[in-house]
N, C-alpha and C positions, 0 to 999 in steps of 0.2 A: 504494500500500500504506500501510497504517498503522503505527504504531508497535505494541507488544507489549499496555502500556498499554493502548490502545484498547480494544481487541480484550478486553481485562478486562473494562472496561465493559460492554459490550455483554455476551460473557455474563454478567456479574450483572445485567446490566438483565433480561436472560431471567429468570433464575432468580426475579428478583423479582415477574413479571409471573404468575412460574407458581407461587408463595406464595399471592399475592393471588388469584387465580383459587381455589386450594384453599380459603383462609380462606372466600370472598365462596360459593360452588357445594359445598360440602360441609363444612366445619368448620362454621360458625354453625348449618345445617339439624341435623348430628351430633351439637350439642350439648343438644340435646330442650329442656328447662325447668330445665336447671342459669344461674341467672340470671352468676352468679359466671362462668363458661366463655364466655357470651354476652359478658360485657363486655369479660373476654379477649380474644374472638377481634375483636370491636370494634376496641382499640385496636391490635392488631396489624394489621388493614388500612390503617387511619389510619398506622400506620407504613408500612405496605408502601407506598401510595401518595406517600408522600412521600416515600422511597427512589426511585422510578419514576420521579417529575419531577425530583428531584438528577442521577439517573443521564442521563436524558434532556437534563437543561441540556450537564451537561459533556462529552456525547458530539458533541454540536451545535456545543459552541467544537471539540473538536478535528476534525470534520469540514470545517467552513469552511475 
């Protein structure tokens, strides 16, 4: 079993995986020609993705 902790990670790692899915599959497409909303939803993947790999590194030390 894992600690509580853990178990936190992992789901925000979910939750984060399933942002980026929404940003990447429907948010950028939803955004039609507002250029402003496109750059938007741009840097918020850029975020999500590198939420994803933080989330992913520290889940891996406590797995080990």
């Amino acid at each position: 079993m894992f600690d509580n902790h853990v178990y936190n990670l992992m789901l925000q790692l979910v939750e984060e995986h399933k942002a980026l899915w929404r940003i990447k599959r429907m948010y950028k497409k939803d955004s039609g020609k507002c250029k402003a909303c496109k750059v938007l939803w741009g840097k918020m993947e850029k975020d999500k993705l590198a939420h994803v790999k933080e989330l992913q590194g520290m889940i891996k030390k406590h797995i080990k």
